[in-house]
C-alpha positions in Angstrom: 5.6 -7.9 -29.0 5.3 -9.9 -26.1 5.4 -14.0 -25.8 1.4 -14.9 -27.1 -0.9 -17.6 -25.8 -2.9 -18.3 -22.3 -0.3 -17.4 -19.8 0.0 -19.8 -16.9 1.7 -19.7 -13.2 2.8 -22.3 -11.3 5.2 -21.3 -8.1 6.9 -19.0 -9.0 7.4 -19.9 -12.6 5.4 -18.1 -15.7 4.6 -20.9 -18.7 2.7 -20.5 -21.7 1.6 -23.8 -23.5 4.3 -24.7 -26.0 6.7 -22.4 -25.0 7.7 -23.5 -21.6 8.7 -21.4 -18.7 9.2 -17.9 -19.8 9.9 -16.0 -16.6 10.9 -16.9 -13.0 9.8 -14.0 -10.3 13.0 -14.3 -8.1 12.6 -14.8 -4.2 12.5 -11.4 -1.9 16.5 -11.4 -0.1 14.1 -10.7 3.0 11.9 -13.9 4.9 9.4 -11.2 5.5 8.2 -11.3 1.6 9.1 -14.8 1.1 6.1 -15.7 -0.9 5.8 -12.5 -2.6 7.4 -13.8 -5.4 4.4 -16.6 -6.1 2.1 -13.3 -5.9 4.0 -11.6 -8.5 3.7 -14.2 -10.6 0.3 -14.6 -10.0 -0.6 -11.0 -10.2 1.9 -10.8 -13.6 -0.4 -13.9 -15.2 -3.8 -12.2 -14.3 -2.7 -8.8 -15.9 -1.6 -10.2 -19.2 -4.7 -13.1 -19.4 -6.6 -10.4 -18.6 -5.5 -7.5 -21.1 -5.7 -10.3 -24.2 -6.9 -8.3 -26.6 -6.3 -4.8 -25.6 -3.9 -2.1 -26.7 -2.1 -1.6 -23.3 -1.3 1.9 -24.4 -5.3 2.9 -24.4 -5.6 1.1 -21.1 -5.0 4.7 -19.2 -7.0 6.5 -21.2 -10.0 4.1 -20.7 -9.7 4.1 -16.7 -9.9 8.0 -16.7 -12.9 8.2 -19.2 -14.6 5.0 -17.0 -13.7 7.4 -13.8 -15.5 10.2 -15.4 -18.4 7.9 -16.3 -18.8 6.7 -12.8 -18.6 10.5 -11.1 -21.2 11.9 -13.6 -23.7 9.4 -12.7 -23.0 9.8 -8.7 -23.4 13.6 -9.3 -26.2 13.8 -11.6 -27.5 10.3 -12.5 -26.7 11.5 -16.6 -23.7 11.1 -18.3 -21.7 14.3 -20.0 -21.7 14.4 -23.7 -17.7 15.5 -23.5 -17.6 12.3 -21.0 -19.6 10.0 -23.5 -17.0 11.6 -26.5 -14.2 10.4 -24.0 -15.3 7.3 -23.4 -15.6 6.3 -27.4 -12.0 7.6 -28.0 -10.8 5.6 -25.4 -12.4 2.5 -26.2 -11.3 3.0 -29.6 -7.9 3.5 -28.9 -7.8 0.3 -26.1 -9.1 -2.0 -29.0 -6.1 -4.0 -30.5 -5.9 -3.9 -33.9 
């Protein structure tokens, strides 16, 4: 279970409405990734806004069957029917229930 609602950055900080700050990426020991720790964040809020929804454990499985989608239509313009079986039990499986 993770903390639910529209996830929000602001610096460094990770908020959800209601809840308040619920994680603080720390600052890099190094000045050479001084502001990495605002693209953590940022890339941390993106990843869960963007996943709403989803079962992350299908999310692999869904990226490989996509992959296979995308090479069987550069190679023969037509999609496999093992490819199109994939692609149904991965989408299937990514759907949160």
């Amino acid at each position: 279970m993770y903390t639910e609602g529209e996830w929000k950055q602001h610096d460094n900080r990770i908020k959800v409405l209601g809840r308040g700050t619920i994680a603080i990426c720390p600052s890099p020991t190094d000045n050479e990734g001084v502001f990495e720790f605002i693209a953590n964040a940022e890339r941390i809020v993106a990843c869960v806004n963007g996943c709403k929804g989803l079962n992350p454990e299908g999310i692999a499985e869904l990226k490989q069957a996509c992959e296979w989608v995308a090479e069987d239509l550069e190679r023969d313009g037509l999609v496999r029917v093992s490819t199109k079986t994939a692609i149904w039990k991965a989408l299937s499986k990514v759907k949160e229930e």
